[in-house]
N, C-alpha and C positions, 0 to 999 in steps of 0.2 A: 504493500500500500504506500509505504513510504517511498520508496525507487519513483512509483507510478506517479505520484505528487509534484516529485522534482521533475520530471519529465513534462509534464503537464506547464510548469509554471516558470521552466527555466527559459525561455526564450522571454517569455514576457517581462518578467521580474529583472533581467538582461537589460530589456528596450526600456524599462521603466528609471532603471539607476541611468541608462545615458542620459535620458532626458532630464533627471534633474540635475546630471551631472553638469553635462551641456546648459539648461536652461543658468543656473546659477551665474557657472562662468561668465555667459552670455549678458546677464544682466549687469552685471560687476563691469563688464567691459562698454557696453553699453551707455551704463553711467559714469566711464571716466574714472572709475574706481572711488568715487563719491560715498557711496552704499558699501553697507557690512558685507559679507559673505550670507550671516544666518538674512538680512534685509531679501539678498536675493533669490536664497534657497527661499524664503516667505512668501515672494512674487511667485514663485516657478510655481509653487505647490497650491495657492489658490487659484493661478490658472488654471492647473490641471484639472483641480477638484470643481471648479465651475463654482467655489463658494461667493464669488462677488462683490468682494469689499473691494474700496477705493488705492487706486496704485499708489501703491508705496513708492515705485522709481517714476520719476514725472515721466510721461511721455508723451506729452500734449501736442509737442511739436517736432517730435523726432518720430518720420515713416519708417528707418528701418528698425527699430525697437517695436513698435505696433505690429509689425510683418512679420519679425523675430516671433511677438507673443502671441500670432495665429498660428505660424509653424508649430510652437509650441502647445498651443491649446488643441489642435488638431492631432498629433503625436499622442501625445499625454493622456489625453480625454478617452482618443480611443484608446491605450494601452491600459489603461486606468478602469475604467469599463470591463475589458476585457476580464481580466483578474479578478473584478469583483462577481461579475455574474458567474465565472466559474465556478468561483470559490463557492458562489452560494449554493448553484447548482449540482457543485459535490457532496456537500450537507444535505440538500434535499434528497440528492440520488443515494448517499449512504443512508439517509431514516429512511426508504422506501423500501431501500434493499433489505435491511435491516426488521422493520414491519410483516414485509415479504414472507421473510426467510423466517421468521416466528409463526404467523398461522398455516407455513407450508408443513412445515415440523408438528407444530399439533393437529392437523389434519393427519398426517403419515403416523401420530405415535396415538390419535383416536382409534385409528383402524389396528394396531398392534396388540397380537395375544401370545401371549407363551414367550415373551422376550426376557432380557434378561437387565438388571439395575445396577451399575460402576458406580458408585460412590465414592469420590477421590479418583481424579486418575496422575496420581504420582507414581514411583517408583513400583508399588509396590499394582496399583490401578491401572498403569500401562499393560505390564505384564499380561495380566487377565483380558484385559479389552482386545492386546494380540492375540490370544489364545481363541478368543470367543470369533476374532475375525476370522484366522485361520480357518478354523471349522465350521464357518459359513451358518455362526447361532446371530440372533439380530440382540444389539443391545442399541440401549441409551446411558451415552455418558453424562453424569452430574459432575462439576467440580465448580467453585468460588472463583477460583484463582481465572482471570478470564485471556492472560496469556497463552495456560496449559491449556486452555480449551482453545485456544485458535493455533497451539500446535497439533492435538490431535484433529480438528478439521480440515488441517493441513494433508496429514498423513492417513490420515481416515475419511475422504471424503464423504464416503455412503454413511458413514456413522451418523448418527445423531445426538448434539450435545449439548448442554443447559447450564446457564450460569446461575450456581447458586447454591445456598446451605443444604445440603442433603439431610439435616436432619428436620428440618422446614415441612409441616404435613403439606402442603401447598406445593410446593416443590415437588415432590416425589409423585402429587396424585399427578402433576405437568406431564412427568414422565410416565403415567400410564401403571401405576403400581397397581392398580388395580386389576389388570388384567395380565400383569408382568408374572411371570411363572419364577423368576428368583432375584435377589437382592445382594449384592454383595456390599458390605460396608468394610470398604478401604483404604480409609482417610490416617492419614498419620496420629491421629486421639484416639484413645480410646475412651475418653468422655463421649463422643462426638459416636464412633461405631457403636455406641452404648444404646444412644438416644435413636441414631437410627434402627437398628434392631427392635428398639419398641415402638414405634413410630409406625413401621410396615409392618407390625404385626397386628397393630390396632388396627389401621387403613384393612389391610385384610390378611386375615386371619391364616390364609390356607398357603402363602407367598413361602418360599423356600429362603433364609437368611443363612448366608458364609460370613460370618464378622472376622473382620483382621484384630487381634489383640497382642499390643506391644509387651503389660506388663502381664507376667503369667497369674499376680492377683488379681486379675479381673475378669481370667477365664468365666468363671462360675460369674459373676455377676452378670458378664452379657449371654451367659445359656438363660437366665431367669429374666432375662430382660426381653427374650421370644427368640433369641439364637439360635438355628439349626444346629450350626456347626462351628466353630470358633476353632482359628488354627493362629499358633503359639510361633512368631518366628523363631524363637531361639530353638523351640523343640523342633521345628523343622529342619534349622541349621545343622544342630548337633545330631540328630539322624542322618543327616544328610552325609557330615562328617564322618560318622561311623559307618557307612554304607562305602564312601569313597576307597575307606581301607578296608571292608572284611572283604566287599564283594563284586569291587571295582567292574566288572565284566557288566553285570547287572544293570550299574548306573549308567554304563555304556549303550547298554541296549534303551533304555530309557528316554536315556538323553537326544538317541536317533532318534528313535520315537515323537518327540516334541518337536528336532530341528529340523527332520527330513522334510524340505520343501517341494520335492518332486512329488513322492508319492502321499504326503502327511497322512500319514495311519497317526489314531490314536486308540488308546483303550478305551473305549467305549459301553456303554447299557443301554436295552432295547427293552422296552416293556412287551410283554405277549398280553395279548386280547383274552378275555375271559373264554371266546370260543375253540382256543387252543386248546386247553386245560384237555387231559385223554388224549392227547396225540401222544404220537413220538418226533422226535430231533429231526427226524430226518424226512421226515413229511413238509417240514420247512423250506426244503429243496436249497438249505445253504450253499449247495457248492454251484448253484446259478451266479454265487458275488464269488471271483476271483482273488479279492483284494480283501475278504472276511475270513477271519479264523476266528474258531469258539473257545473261548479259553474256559468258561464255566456258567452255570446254569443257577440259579438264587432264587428259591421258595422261601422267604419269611427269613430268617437267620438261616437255613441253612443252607450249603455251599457245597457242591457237587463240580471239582475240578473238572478239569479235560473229559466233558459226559461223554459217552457212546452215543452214535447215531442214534441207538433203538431206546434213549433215556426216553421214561416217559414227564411229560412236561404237565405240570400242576397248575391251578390256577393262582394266579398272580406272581407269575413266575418272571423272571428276568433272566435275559441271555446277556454275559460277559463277552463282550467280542473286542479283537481288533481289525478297525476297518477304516476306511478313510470317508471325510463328508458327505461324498456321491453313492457312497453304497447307505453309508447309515441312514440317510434320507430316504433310501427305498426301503429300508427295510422296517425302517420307522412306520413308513406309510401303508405297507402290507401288512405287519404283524401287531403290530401298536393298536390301531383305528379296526370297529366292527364294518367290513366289506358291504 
């Protein structure tokens, strides 16, 4: 915006300093050197501006001073002109855009179900907002800071992003919490992920909350606050750390897992439809997705690794797969949804 600005205004802003450059000089010379400097910069500038008052440098009987202060007014006037309507016309064209670009966004996130809620997109809210894009889930970014939000619009065009306290009940209904399938509260507080976590549980009830919490005393306070799930960076770190050394191979494969940008597989869950329940695995005709493998099957708590074709599938069952966003989508949409 700012490159654009300078662009805009440098040839003008250019012709405007000759003219008073030039006009001054001109006066000063004009009069003999009679008149101050600021006397004729004073002439130059109520020419330009058409304000009107009485000549400061006599020119009653001198035509080439007159002739000089039509050059002048002619230049100036229109250069002067020019500047100022743009200017204004820029402020008008940013509030419209700006207008625009807010009932476009709540029309698009009125029409949105099953999305998902960024709260914070720093450090730790970037992270997630990639992940969610990679895999082609639809979210709405919230953050204050109205920098970070015109960097992720930068970088996230299709995203959709809101300036504002996320824990603000106004705010969050903006972003459609209402119909939002999860909430993540990611902000650097853990006052703030607190307030949010209770906020979108009041708004509605049935919303899936992931709070970020810094200090490990206030796990439990934001599970009782309506948290789903509350994850502890330090405990993630020092797993992480201890993983790096027992079982390094593992974190290897994982880490593909996340960065592979050709194929992006992820590990993934597929809900089966209640009219599954009495089949077997293999009636599913999995090996139609090339880029799906079953790693495990999940009735309620219990957890049946690497099932056999011939497992039989229960109702409310879940299939652990890994697959990439183009198959999980189909499979979401045959097995998930009554046909």
């Amino acid at each position: 915006m700012t490159s654009e600005l300078l662009k805009k205004f440098r040839t003008p802003l250019a012709l405007l300093t000759a003219v008073l450059f030039l006009g001054t000089f001109g006066y000063w010379h004009i009069g003999g050197g009679k008149y101050s400097l600021i006397d004729c910069l004073y002439m130059t500038v109520i020419t330009i501006l058409t304000i009107g008052y009485g000549e400061i440098i006599d020119l009653t009987y001198n035509s080439t001073g007159r002739l000089f202060t039509i050059l002048i007014a002619f230049t100036g006037i229109g250069t002067a002109t020019y500047i100022i309507s743009t200017f204004t016309a820029l402020i008008v064209e940013g509030q419209l855009k700006e207008t625009f670009k807010k009932r476009r966004m709540k029309k698009v996130i009125n029409k949105l179900e099953n999305h998902y809620i960024i709260c914070g997109a720093g450090r730790v809210g970037s992270v997630i907002l990639n992940e969610l894009y990679l895999t082609d889930r639809t979210c709405v970014v919230i953050d204050k800071d109205e920098e970070i939000i015109q960097i992720v619009s930068e970088k996230y065009p299709k995203v959709i992003t809101l300036i504002g306290d996320a824990d603000i009940e106004e705010v969050l209904e903006n972003a459609g919490i209402k119909t939002a399938k999860g909430i993540f509260a990611a902000t650097g507080d853990d006052n703030q992920n607190l307030v949010i976590s209770l906020t979108a549980k009041y708004i509605n009830p049935s919303i899936k909350v992931v709070a970020r919490c810094l200090e490990a005393a206030n796990q439990q306070k934001m599970v009782k606050a309506g948290a789903d799930s509350v994850i502890t960076e330090n405990y993630i770190a020092g797993m992480r750390m201890a993983s790096e050394m027992t079982r390094p191979a593992v974190v290897g494969f994982l880490d593909r897992l996340l960065t592979d940008k050709d194929k992006n597989l992820r590990v993934e869950e597929v809900s089966l439809h209640k009219k599954h329940a009495g089949k077997k695995l293999n009636e599913l005709e999995l090996h139609k997705y090339p880029n799906t493998l079953v790693l495990a099957a999940v009735t309620d708590d219990e957890w049946t690794y690497n099932p056999k074709m011939d497992h039989l599938i229960s109702e409310n069952c879940k299939i652990i797969v890994i697959t990439n966003p183009k198959e999980r989508m189909m499979l979401k949409e045959l097995y998930q949804t009554e046909q």
